[in-house]
TIVO-2410 file (N, C-alpha, C; in nm, 3 decimals):
# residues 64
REC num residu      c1      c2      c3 atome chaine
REC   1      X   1.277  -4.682  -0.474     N      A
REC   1      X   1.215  -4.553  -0.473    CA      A
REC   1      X   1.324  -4.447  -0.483     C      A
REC   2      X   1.282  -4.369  -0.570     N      A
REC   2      X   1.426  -4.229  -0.576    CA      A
REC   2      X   1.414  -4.140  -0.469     C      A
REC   3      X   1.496  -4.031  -0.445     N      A
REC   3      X   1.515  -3.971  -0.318    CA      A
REC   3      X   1.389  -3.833  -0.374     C      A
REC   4      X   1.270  -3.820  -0.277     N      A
REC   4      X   1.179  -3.717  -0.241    CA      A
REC   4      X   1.198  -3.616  -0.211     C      A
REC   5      X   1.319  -3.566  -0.187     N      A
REC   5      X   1.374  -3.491  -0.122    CA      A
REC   5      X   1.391  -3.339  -0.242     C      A
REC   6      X   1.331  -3.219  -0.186     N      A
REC   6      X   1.311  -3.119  -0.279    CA      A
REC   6      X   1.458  -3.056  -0.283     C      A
REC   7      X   1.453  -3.021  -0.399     N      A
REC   7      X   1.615  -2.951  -0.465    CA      A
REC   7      X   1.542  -2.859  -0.537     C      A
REC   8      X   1.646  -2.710  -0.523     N      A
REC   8      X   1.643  -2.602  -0.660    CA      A
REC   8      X   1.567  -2.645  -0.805     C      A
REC   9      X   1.624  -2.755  -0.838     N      A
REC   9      X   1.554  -2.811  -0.939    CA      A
REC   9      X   1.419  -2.843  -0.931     C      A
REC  10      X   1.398  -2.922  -0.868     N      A
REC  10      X   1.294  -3.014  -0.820    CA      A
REC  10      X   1.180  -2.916  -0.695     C      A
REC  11      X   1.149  -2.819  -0.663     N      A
REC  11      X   1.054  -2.744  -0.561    CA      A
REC  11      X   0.989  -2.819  -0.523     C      A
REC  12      X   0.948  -2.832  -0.387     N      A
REC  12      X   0.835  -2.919  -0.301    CA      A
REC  12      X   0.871  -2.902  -0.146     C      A
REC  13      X   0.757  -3.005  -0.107     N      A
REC  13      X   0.797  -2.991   0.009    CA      A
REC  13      X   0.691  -3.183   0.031     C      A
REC  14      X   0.841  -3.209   0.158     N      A
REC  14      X   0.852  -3.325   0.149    CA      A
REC  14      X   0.839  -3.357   0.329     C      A
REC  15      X   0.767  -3.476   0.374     N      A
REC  15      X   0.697  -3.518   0.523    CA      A
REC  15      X   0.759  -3.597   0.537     C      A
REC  16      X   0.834  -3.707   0.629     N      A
REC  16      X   0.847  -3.840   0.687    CA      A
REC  16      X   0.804  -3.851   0.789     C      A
REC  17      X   0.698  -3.948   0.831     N      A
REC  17      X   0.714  -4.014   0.946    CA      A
REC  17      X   0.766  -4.136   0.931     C      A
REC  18      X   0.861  -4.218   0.977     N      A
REC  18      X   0.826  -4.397   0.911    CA      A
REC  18      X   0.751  -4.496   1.035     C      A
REC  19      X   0.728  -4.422   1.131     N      A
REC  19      X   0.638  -4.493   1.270    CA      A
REC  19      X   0.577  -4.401   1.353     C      A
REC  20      X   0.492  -4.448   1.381     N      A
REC  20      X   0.404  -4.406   1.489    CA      A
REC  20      X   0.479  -4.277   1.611     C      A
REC  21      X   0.568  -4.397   1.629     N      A
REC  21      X   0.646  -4.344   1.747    CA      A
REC  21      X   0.759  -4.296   1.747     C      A
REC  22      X   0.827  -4.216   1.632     N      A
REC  22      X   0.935  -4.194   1.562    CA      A
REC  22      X   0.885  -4.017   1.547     C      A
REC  23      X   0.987  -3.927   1.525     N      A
REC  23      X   0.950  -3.757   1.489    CA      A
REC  23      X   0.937  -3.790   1.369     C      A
REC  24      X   0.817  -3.639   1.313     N      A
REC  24      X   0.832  -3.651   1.190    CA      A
REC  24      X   0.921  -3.572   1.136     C      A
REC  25      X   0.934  -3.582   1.037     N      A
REC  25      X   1.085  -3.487   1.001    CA      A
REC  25      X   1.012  -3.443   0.842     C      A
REC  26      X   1.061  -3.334   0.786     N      A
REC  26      X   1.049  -3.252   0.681    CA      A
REC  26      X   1.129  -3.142   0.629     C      A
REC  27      X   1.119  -3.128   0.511     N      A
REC  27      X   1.197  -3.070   0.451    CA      A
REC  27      X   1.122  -2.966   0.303     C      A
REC  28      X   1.185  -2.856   0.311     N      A
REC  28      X   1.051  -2.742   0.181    CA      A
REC  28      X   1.182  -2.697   0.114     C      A
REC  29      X   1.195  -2.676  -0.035     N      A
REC  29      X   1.258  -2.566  -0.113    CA      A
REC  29      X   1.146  -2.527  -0.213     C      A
REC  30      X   1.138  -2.398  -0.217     N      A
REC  30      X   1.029  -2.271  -0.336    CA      A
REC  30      X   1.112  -2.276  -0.449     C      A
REC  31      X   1.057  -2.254  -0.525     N      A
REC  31      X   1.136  -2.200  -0.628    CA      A
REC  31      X   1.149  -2.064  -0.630     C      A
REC  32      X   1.110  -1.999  -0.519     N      A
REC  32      X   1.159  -1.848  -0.507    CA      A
REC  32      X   1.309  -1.853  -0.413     C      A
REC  33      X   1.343  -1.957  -0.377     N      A
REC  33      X   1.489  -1.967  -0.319    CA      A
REC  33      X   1.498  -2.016  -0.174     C      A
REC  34      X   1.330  -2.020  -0.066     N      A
REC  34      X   1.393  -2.005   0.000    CA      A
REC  34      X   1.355  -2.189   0.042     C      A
REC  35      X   1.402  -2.176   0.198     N      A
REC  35      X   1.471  -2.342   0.229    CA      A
REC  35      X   1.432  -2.366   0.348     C      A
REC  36      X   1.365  -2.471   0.417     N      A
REC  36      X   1.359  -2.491   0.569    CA      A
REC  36      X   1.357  -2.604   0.596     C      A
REC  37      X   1.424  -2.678   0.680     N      A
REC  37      X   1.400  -2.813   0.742    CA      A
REC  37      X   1.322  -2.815   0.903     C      A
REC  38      X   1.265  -2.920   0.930     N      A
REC  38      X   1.205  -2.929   1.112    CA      A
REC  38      X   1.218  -3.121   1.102     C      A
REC  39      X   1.241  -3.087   1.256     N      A
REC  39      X   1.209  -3.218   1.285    CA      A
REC  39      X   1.168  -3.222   1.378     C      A
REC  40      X   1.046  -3.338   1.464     N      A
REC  40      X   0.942  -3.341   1.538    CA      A
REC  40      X   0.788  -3.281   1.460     C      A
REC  41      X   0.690  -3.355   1.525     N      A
REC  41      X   0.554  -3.325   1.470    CA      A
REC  41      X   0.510  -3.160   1.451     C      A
REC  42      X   0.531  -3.120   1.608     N      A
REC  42      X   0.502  -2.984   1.580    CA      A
REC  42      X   0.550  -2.898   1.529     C      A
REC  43      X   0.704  -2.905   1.470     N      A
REC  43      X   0.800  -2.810   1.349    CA      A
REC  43      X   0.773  -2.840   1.246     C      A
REC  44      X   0.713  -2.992   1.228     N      A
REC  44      X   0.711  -2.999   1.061    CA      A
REC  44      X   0.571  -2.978   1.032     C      A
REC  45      X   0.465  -2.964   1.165     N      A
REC  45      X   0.335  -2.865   1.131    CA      A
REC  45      X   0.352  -2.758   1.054     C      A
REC  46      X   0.427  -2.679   1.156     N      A
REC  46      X   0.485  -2.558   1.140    CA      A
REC  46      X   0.493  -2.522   0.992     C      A
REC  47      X   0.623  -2.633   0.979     N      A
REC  47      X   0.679  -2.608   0.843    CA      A
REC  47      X   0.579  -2.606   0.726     C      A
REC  48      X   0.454  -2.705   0.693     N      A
REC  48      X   0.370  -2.741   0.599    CA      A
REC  48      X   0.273  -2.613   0.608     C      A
REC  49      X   0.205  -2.559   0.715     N      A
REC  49      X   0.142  -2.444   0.737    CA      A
REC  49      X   0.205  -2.339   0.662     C      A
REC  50      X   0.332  -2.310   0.734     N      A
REC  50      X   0.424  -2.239   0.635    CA      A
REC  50      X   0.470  -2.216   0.478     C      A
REC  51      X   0.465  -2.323   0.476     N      A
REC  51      X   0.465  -2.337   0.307    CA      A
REC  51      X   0.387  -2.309   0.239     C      A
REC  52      X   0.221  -2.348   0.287     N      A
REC  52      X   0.102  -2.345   0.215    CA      A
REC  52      X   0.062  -2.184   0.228     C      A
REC  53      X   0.116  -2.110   0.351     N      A
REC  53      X   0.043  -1.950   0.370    CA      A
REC  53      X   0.162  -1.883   0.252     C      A
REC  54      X   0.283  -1.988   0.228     N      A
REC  54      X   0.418  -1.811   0.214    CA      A
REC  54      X   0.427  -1.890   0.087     C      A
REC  55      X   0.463  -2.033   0.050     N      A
REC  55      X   0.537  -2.042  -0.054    CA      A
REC  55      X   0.443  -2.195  -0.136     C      A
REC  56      X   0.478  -2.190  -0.247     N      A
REC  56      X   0.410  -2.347  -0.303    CA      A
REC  56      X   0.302  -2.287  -0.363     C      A
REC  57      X   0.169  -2.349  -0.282     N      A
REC  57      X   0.053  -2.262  -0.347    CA      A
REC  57      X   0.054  -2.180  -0.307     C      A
REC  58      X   0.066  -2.067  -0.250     N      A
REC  58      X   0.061  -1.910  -0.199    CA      A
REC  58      X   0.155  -1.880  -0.354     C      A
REC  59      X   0.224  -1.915  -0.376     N      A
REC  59      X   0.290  -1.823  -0.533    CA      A
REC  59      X   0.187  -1.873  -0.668     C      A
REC  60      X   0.114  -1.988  -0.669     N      A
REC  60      X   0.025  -1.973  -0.707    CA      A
REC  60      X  -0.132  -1.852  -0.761     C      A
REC  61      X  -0.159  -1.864  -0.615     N      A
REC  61      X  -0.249  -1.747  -0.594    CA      A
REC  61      X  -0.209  -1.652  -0.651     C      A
REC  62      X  -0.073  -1.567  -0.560     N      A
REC  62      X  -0.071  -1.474  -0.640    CA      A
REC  62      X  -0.048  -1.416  -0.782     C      A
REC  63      X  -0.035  -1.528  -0.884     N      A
REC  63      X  -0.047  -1.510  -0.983    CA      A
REC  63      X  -0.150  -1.477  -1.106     C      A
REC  64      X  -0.271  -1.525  -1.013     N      A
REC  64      X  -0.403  -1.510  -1.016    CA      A
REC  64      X  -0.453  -1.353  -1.062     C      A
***
């Protein structure tokens, strides 16, 4: 499997858990520049909430 992991190039935003009982960890780059990592469940909530209100599909919309 190649690395998921979002780059300048590449925009996304990317989840791991690999167990149950393990943090999840995550990672977002926009293609408007900006960048955030979390680790644990409730930062990388955070983080995906975040992405979806400010960046990803929210630059979508407003194109609309």
């Amino acid at each position: 499997m190649s690395d998921l992991s979002p780059t300048p190039d590449r925009p996304g935003l990317h989840v791991a858990k690999p167990s149950p009982n393990s943090p999840a960890t995550g990672s977002a780059v926009c293609h408007c520049g900006a960048r955030a990592t979390a680790t644990g469940d409730d930062q990388v909530k955070a983080l995906v909430d975040g992405w979806n209100t400010h960046h990803g599909p929210a630059h979508n919309q407003e194109a609309k």
